[in-house]
C-alpha positions as CSV (number, residue, x, y, z in Angstrom):
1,X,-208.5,33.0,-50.9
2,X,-212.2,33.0,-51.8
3,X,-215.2,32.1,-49.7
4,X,-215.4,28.5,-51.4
5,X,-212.0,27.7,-50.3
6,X,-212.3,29.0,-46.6
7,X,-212.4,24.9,-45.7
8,X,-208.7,25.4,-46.1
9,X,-208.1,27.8,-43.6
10,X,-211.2,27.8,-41.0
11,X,-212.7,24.4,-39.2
12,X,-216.1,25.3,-37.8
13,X,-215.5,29.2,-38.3
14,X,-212.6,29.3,-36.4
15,X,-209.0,29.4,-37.9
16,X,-207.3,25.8,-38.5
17,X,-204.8,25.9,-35.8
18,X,-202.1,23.4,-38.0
19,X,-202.6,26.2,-40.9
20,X,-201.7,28.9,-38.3
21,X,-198.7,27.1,-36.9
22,X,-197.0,26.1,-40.6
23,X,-197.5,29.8,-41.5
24,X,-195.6,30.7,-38.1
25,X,-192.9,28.5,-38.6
26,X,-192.2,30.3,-42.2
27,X,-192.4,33.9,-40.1
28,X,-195.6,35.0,-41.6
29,X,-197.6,36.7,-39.2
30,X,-201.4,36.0,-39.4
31,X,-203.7,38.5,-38.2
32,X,-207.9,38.5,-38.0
33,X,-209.8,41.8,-37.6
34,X,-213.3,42.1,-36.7
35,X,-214.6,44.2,-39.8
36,X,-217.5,46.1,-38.1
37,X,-215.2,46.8,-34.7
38,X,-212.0,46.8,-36.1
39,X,-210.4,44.7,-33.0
40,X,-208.6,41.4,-33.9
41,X,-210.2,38.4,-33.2
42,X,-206.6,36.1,-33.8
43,X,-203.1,36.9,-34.6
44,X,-200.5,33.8,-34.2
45,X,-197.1,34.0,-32.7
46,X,-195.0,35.4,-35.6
47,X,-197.5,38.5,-35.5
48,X,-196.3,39.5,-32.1
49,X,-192.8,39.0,-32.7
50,X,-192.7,40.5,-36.7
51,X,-194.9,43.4,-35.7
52,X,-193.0,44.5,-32.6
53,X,-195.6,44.1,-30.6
54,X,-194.1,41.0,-28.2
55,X,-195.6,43.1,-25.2
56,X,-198.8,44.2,-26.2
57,X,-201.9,42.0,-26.3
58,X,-202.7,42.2,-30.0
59,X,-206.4,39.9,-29.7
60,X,-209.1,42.7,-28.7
61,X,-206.8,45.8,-29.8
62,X,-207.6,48.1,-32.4
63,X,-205.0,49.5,-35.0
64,X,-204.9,52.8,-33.0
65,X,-204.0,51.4,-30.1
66,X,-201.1,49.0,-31.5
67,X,-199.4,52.1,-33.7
68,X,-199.0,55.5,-34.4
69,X,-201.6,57.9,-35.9
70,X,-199.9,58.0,-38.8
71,X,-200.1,54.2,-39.2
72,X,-202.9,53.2,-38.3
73,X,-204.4,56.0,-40.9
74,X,-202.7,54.0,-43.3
75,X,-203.6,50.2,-42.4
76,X,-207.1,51.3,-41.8
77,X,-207.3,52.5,-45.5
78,X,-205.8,49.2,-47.2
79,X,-208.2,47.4,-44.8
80,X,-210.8,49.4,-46.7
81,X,-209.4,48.5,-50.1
82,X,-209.3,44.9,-49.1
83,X,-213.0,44.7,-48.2
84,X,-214.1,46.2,-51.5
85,X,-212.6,43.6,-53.6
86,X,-213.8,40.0,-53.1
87,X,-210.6,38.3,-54.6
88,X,-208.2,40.2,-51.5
89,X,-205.5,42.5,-52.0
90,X,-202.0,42.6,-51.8
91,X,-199.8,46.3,-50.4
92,X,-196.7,46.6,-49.1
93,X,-196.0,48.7,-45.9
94,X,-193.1,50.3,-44.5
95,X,-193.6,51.0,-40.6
96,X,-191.6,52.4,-37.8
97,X,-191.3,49.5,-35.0
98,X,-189.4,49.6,-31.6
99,X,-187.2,47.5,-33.5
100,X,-186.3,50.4,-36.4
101,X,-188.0,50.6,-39.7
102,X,-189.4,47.0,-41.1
103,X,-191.0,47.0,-44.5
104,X,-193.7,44.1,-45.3
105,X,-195.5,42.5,-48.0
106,X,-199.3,41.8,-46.7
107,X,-201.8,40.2,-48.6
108,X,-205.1,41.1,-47.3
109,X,-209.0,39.2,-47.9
110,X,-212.1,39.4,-46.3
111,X,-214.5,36.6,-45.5
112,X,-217.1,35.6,-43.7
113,X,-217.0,34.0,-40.5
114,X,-219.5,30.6,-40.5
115,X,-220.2,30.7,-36.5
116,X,-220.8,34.1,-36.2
117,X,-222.3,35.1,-39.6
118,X,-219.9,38.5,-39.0
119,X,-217.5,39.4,-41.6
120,X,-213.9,39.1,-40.9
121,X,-210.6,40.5,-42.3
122,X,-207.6,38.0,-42.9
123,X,-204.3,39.4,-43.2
124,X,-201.0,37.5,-44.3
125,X,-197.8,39.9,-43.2
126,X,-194.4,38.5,-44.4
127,X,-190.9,41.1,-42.9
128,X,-189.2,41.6,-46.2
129,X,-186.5,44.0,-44.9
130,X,-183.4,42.1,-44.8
131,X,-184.5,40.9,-48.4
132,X,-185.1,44.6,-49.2
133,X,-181.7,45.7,-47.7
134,X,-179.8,42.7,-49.6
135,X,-181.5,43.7,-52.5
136,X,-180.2,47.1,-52.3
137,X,-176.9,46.0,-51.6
138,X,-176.7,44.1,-54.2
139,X,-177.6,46.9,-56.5
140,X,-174.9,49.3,-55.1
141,X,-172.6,46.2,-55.5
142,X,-173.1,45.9,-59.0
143,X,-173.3,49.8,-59.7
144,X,-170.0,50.1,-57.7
145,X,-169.1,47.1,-60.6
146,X,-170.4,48.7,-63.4
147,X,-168.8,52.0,-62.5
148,X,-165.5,50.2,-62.5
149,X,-166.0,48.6,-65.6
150,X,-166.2,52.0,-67.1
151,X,-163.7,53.7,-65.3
152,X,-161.4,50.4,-66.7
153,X,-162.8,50.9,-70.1
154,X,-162.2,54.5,-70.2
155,X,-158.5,53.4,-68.9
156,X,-158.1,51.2,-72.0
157,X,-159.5,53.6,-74.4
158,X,-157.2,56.9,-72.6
159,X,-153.8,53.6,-73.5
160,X,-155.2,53.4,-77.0
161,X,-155.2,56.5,-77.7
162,X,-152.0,57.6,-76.1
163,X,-150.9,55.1,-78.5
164,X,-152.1,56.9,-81.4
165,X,-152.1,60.2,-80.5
166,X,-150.0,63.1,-79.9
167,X,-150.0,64.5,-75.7
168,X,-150.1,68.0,-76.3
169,X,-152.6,68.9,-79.6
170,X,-154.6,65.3,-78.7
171,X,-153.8,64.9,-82.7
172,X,-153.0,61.4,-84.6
173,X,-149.4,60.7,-84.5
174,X,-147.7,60.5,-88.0
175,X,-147.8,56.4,-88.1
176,X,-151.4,56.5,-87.4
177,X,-152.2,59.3,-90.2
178,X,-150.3,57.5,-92.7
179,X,-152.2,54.2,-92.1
180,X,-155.3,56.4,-92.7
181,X,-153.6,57.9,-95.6
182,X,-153.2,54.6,-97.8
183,X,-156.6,53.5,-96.5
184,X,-158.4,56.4,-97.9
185,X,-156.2,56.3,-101.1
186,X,-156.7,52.8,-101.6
187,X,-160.7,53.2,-101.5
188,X,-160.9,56.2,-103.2
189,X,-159.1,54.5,-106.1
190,X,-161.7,51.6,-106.7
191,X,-164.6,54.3,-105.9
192,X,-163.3,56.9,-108.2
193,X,-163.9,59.6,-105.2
194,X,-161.9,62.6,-103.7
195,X,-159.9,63.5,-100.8
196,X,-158.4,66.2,-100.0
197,X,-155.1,67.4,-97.8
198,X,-154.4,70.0,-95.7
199,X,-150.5,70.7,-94.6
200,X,-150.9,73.2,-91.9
201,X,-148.1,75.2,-90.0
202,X,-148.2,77.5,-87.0
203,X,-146.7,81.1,-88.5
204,X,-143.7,82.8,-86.3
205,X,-143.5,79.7,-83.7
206,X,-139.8,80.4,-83.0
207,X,-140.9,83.9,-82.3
208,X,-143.7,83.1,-79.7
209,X,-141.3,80.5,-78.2
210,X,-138.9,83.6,-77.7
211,X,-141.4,85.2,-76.1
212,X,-143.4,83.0,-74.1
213,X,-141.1,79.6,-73.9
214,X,-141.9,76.3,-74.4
215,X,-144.7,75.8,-71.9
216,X,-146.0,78.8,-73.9
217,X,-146.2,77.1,-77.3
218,X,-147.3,74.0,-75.9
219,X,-150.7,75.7,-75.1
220,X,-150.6,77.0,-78.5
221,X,-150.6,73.9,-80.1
222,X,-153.5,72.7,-77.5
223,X,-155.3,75.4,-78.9
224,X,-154.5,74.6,-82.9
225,X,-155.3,70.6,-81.8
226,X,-158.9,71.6,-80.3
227,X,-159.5,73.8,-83.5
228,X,-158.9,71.1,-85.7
229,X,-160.8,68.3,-83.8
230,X,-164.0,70.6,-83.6
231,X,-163.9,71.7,-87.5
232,X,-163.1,68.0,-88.7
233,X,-165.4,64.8,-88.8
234,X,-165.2,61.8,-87.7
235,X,-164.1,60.3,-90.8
236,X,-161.1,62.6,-91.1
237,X,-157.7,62.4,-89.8
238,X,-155.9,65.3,-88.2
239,X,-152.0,64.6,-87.2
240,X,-149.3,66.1,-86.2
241,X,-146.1,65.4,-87.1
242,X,-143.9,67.2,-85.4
243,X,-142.5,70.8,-83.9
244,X,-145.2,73.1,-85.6
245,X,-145.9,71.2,-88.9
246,X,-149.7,69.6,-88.6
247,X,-151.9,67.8,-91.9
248,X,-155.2,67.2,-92.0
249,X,-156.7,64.5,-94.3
250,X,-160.5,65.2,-95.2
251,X,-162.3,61.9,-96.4
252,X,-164.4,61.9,-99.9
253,X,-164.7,65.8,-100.5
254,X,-162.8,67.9,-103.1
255,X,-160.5,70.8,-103.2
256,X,-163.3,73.3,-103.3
257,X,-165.3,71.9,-100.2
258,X,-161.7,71.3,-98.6
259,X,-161.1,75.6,-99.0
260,X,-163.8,76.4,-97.5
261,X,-163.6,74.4,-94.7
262,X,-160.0,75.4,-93.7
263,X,-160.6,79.1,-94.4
264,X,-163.0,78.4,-91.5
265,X,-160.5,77.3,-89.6
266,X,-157.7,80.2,-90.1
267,X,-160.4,82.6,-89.2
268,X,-160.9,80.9,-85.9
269,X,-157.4,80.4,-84.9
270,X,-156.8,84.4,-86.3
271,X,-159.0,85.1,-84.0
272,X,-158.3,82.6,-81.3
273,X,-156.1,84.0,-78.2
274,X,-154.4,81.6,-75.7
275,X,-153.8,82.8,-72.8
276,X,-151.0,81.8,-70.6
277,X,-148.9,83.2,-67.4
278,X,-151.8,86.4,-67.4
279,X,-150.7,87.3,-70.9
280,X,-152.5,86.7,-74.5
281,X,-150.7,84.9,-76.9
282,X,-152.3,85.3,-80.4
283,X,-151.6,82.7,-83.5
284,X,-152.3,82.1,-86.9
285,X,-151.2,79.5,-89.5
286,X,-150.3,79.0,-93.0
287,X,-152.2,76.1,-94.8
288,X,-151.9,74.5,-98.1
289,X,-153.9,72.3,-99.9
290,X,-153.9,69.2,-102.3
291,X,-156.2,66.8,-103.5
292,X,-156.8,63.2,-104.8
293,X,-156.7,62.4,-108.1
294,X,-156.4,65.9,-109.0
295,X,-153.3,67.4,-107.5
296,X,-151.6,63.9,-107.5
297,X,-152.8,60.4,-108.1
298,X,-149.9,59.0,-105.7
299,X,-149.7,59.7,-101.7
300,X,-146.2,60.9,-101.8
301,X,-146.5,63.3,-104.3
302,X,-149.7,64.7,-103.0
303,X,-147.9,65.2,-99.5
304,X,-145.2,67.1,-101.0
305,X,-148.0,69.0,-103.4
306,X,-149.7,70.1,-99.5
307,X,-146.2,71.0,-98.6
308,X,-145.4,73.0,-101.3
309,X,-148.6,75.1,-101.7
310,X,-148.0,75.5,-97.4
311,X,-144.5,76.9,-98.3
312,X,-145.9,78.8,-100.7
313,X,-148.6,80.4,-98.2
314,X,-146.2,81.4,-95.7
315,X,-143.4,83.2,-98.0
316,X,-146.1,85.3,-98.8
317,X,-146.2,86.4,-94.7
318,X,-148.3,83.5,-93.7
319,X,-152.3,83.6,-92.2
320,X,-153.4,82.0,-95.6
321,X,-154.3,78.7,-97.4
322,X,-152.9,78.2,-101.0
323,X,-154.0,75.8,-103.3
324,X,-151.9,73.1,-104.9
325,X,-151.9,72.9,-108.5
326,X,-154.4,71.1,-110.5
327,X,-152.6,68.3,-113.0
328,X,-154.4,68.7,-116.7
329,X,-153.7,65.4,-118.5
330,X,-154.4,66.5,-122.2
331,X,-157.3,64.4,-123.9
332,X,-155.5,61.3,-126.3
């Protein structure tokens, strides 16, 4: 409120009384402070009974004497704001009433008073802390919702995937892989790409069921399933298919690329030791690989090319990958 547009407020220097009763009906409290003694000149009804100050005589008090130190530090210091800048200014306040903690929006412009020539300090105060307290509410309301939402979501995603997955490595179950299989056949036919596969068994599981049971090699093929998750992508598709027999399919690389990669991964599980009932249960495997259009240019017969060169790797006393063989199709 500028000093042009004081007519809307003040009749003869002196608050309009109608104004000052509309704002107390919509619980604003209105206050008026002498800038040069800091005392209040006017404060309507809702002031008193907003402000928590029902029992004090608010007209002819200073900010000291209606609040705490603290406080009245505080109001004094947005008072000062307020007079420096001629267009009024609006804070927010949280204070400590005999009513508990109230937080307010104030909106705060100086003027000049037309009878007295003095300059004055109007102050609008409006109680915002129920609106505060059903705001925040609200916003634990809908994080509670949110978290739920995710919690339901991760639900879904745990069904999906114990849909597709095998319990104990965490690996795709055979119907899954094989889906991913003719996929990945059927695109790197029209691409003219690779792919390679990996038939992988664990060496001597009879033996370390023997001597650890079948809780025992259970947490051996958690182990082999978290191996092959970390050293495969995304893209890839790691199964199991049953008992200790696992295959890995490695999108758009080579037989080369595919070595390397699962030499890699017998180091780690050579060197990997599960432990289980205070004892250490060491494991290796045996792993042989095929690839597309090399090895085989049809699914089935690249399977049974992975399961030979396996076969192959563990008659020779296992912890090593074999390659299948490469088909030469002479030059017509």
């Amino acid at each position: 409120m500028g000093e042009s547009s004081e007519a809307a407020v003040l009749q003869g220097g002196v608050l309009n009384q109608a104004v000052l009763h509309a704002l107390d009906q919509l619980g604003l409290a209105v206050l008026v402070k002498d800038v040069t003694s800091g005392r209040y000149d006017v404060a309507n009804d809702a002031a008193a009974r907003i402000l928590g100050l029902e029992q004090r005589h608010i007209v002819g008090a200073v900010d000291a004497e209606l609040f705490d130190a603290t406080q009245a530090v505080a109001l004094r210091a947005a008072d000062q704001q307020a007079q420096a800048v001629p267009d009024g200014v609006r804070a927010e306040h949280k204070l400590e009433l005999s009513m508990g903690r109230h937080e307010f929006v104030t909106w705060r412009q100086r003027y000049v008073d037309e009878v007295s020539g003095n300059s004055k300090l109007l102050s609008v105060w409006q109680d915002v802390t129920d609106a505060r307290r059903r705001e925040t509410q609200l916003q634990s309301a809908l994080s509670q919702l949110e978290q739920q939402q995710k919690a339901n979501d991760s639900l879904r995603r745990d069904v999906e995937d114990n849909q597709v997955r095998d319990t104990v490595s965490g690996l795709y179950h055979r119907a899954h892989f094989e889906e991913q299989l003719r996929r990945e056949a059927d695109l790197s036919s029209r691409e003219q790409r690779e792919f390679a596969l990996v038939s992988v068994s664990i060496d001597n599981l009879d033996e370390i069921r023997r001597m650890h049971g079948v809780e025992g090699c259970e947490r051996v093929v958690e182990a082999l399933g978290r191996l092959l998750r970390a050293n495969t992508r995304a893209m890839d598709s790691p199964c199991r298919l049953g008992g200790d027999r696992f295959i890995v399919l490695l999108s758009g690389i080579g037989l080369a690329i595919a070595h390397s990669r699962m030499e890699q991964l017998r180091r780690q599980c050579a060197q990997h030791i599960v432990p289980f009932n205070g004892q250490q249960v060491p494991f290796t495997v045996a792993m042989g690989v095929a690839s597309f259009p090399h090895t085989a240019g049809g699914i089935d017969e690249l399977m049974r090319a992975a399961d030979r060169a396996m076969a192959s790797a563990k008659e020779k006393g296992g912890n090593r990958i074999a390659l299948a063989s490469i088909q030469f199709v002479p030059a017509t």
